[in-house]
C-alpha positions as CSV (number, residue, x, y, z in Angstrom):
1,X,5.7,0.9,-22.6
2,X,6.5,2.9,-19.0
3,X,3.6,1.6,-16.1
4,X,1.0,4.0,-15.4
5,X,1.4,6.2,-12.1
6,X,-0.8,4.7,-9.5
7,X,-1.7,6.1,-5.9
8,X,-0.7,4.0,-3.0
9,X,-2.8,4.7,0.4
10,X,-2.0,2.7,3.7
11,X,-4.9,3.8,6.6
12,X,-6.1,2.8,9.7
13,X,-8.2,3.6,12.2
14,X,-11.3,2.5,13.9
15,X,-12.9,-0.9,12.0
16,X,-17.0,-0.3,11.5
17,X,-18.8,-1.7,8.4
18,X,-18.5,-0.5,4.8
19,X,-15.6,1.0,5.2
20,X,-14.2,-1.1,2.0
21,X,-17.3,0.3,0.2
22,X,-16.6,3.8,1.3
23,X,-13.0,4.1,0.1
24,X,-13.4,2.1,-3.2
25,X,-16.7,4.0,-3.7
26,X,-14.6,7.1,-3.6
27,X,-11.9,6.2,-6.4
28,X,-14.6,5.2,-8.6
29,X,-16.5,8.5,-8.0
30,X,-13.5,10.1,-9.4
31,X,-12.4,7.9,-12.1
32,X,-10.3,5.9,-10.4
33,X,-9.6,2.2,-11.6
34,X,-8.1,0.2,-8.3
35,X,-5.4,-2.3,-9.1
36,X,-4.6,-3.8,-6.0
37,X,-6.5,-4.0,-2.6
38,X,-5.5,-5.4,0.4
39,X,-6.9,-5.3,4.3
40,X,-6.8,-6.6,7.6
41,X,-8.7,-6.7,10.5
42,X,-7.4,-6.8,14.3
43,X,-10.5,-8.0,15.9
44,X,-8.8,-7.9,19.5
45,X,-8.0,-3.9,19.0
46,X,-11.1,-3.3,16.9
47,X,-8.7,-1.4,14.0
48,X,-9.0,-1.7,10.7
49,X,-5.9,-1.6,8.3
50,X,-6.1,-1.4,4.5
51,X,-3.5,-0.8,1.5
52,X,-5.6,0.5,-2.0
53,X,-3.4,1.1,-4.7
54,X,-5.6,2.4,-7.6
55,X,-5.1,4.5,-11.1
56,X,-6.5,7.9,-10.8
57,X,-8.3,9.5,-13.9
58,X,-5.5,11.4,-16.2
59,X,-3.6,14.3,-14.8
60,X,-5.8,13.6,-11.1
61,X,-2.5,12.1,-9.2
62,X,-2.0,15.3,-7.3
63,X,-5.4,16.4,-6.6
64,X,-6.6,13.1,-5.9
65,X,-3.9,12.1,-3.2
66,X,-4.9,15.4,-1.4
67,X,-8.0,14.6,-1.6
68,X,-8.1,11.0,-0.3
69,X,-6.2,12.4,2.8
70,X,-9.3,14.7,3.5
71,X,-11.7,12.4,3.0
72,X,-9.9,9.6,4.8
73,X,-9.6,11.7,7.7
74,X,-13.3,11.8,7.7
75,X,-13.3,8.7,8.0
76,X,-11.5,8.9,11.3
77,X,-8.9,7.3,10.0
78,X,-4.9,7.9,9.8
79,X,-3.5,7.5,6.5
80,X,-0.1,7.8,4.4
81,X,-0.8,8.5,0.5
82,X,2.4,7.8,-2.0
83,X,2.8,7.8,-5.8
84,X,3.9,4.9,-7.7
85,X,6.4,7.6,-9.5
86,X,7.8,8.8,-6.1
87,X,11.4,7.6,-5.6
88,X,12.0,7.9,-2.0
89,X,15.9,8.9,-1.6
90,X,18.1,6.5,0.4
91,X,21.6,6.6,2.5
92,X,22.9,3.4,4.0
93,X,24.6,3.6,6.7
94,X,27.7,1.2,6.9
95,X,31.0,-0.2,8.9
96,X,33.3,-2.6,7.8
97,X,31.0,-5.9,7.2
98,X,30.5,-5.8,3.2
99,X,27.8,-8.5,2.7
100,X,24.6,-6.6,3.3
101,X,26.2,-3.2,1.5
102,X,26.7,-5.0,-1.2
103,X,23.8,-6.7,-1.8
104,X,21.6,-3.8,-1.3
105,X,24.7,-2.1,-3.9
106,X,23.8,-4.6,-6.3
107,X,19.6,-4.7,-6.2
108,X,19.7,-1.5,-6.5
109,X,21.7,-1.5,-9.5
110,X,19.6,-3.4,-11.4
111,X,16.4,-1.6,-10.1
112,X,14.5,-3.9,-7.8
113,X,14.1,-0.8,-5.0
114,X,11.6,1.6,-5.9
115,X,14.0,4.6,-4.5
116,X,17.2,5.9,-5.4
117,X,20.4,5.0,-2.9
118,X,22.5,8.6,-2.9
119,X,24.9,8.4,-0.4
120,X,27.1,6.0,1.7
121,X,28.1,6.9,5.0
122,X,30.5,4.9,7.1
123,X,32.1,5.5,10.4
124,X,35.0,3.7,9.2
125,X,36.6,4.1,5.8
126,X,37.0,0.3,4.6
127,X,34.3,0.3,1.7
128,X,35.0,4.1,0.7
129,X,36.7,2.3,-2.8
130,X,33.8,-0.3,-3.5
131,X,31.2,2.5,-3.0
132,X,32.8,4.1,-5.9
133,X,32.5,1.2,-8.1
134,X,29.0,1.5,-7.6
135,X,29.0,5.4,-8.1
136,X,27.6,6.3,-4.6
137,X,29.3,8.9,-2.8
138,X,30.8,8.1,0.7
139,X,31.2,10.3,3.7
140,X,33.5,8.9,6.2
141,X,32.1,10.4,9.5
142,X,34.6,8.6,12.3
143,X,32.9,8.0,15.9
144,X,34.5,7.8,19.0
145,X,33.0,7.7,22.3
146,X,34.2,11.2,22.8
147,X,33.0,12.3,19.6
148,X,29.4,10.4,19.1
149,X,27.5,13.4,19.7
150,X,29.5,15.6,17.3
151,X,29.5,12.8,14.2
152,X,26.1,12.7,15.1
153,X,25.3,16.0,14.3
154,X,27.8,15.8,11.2
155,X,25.4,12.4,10.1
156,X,22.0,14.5,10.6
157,X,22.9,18.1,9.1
158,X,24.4,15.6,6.1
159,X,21.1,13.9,5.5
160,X,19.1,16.7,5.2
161,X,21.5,17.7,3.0
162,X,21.2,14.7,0.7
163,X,17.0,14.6,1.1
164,X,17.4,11.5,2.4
165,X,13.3,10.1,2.9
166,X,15.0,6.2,4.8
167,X,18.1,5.4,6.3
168,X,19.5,1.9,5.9
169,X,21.7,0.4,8.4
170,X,23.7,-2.4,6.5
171,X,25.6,-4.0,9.6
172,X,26.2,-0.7,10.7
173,X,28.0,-1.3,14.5
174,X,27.1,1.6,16.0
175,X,24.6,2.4,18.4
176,X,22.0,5.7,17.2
177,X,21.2,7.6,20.3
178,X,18.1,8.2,21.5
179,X,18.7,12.0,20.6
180,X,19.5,10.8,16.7
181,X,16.7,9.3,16.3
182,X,14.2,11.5,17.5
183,X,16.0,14.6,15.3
184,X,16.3,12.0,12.1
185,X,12.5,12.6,10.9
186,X,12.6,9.6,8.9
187,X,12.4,5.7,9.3
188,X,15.6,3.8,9.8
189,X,15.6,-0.1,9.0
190,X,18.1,-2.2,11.2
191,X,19.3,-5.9,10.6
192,X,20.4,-8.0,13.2
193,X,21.1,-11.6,14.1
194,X,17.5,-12.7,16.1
195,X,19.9,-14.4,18.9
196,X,18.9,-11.1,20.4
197,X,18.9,-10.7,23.8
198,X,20.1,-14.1,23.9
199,X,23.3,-14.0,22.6
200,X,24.4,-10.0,22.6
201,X,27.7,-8.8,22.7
202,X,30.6,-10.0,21.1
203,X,30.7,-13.1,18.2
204,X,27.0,-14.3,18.7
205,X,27.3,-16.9,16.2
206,X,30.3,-18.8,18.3
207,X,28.1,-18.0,21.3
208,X,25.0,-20.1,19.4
209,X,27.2,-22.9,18.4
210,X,28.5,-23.3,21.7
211,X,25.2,-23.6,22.9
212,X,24.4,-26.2,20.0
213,X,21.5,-24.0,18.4
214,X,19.1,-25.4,15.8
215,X,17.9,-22.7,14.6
216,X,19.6,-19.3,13.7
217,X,17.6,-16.2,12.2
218,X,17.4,-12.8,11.2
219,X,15.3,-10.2,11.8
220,X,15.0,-6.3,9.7
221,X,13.0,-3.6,11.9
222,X,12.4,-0.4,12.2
223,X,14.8,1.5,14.8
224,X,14.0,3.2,18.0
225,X,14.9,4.5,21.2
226,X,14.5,1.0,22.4
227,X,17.4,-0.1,20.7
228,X,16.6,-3.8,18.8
229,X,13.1,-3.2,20.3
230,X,11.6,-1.1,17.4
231,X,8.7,-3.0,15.2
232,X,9.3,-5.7,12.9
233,X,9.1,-5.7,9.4
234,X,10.8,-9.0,8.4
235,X,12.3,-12.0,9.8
236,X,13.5,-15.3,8.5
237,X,15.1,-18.3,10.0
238,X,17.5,-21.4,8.4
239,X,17.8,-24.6,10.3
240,X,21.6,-26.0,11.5
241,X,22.7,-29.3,13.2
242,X,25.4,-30.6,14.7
243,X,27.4,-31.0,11.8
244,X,27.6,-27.0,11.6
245,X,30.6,-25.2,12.3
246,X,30.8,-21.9,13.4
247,X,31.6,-20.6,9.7
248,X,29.0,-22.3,8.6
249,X,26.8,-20.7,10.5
250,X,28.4,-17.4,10.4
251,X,27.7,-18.0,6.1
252,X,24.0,-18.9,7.0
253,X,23.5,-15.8,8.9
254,X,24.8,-13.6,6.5
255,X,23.1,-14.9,3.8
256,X,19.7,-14.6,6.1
257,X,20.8,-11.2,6.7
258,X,21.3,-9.8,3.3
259,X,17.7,-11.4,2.3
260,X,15.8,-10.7,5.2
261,X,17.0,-6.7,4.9
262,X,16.9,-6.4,1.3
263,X,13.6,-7.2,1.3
264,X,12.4,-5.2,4.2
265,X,13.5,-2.3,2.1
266,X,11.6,-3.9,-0.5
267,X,8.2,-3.5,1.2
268,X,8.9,-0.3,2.8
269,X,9.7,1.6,-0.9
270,X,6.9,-0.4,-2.0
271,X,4.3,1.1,0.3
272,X,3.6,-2.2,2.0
273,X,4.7,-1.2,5.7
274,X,2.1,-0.2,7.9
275,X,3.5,0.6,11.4
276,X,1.3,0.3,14.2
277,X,2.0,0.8,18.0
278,X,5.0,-1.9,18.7
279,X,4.9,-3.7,15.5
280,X,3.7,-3.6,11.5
281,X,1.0,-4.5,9.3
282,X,2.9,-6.0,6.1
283,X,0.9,-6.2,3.1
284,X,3.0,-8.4,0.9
């Protein structure tokens, strides 16, 4: 028996009392049965953040999610309203690393992503043949220094194409520029290692063990401009000792990597990713 569609609403905006009340009062005015409900308060900011998810009244779904934005902007507050039936299309953006491209490869294949992955797109050709095992297309788009701002514009015109709604950068070792990202006009989750600034450049992980590290992480977030600076959605860390080697901790981080990304893409396709200012409101 198939779930029933449900509305998912993220909003925030100025906190003042009964505004719980005020949106729940609402759904049930219309029918409405509310599933889940989730909110938080930032006492320091005086905002107000809040995920509803609710069941609207048979054949409402459309009319109701236009409705809620009216009335939530009423509210004075800012608000993003999905369906539980939307499936959000998804590229991932890839170079020659394979762990976090497969992994996503794989959840998706067996349906833990509420979205639909359409496309690969590598700068390099290495995992052209394994995206076909998985029956995603791959574009090879090569990028040189000389030719970033072309295979940029090849990368952009391409999504569009595709109706891409996220992009997914699964170890992708390029840099977006600041001109990509502001043309994109959709969210882009990066992974990286969270020895950030500490350790950039060139084989962080041999860096960290030099340094005798006890700690090694990984952190998913949303790019920007600011390079590794855009707000977090996940992190997660795994504790090492002496008795590491470099491989070892080169397995660690990979594996933090894959699981730290997989289910930042989990939350954002879920409707559980509120971003606000510098960083998120995750409502897991």
């Amino acid at each position: 028996m198939s779930s029933p569609v449900t509305l998912i609403a993220l909003l925030h905006g100025p906190d003042r009392p009964g505004l719980v009340a005020k949106v729940s009062g609402w759904i049930f005015e219309r029918g409405g049965n509310i599933m889940h409900a989730d909110q938080h308060h930032d006492r320091e900011a005086g905002i107000f953040f809040q995920r509803i998810e609710w069941e609207p009244k048979a054949g409402a779904a459309v009319a109701d999610a236009a409705a809620f934005r009216t009335f939530a902007a009423g509210l004075g507050m800012a608000v993003q309203v999905t369906s539980s039936a939307s499936r959000p299309k998804v590229v991932m953006f890839v170079s020659k690393a394979e762990h976090c491209f497969h992994d996503l490869a794989l959840r998706w294949h067996e349906g833990e992503f509420a979205g639909e992955l359409v496309a690969v797109i590598g700068n390099h050709a290495d995992l052209a043949e394994v995206a076909k095992t998985y029956g995603l297309p791959f574009h090879h788009i090569p990028i040189t220094a000389e030719t970033k701002a072309a295979a940029e514009a090849k990368q952009l015109a391409l999504l569009h194409e595709l109706g891409a709604e996220l992009v997914v950068l699964a170890r992708y070792m390029q840099v977006l520029s600041a001109d990509f990202l502001e043309k994109i006009g959709r969210p882009v989750i990066n992974i990286h290692h969270s020895f950030l600034p500490a350790f950039a450049g060139g084989k962080p992980y041999h860096q960290a063990h030099a340094r005798g590290v006890k700690l090694i992480g990984a952190t998913a977030h949303y790019a920007t401009r600011d390079l590794d600076e855009g707000p977090i959605i996940h992190q997660d860390v795994a504790r090492v000792t002496h008795r590491h080697g470099v491989e070892d901790l080169i397995r660690k981080g990979r594996d933090l990597e894959k699981t730290v990304l997989a289910q930042a893409v989990r939350w954002h396709l879920g409707g559980r990713v509120l971003v606000y200012g510098h960083k998120t409101v995750v409502f897991d």
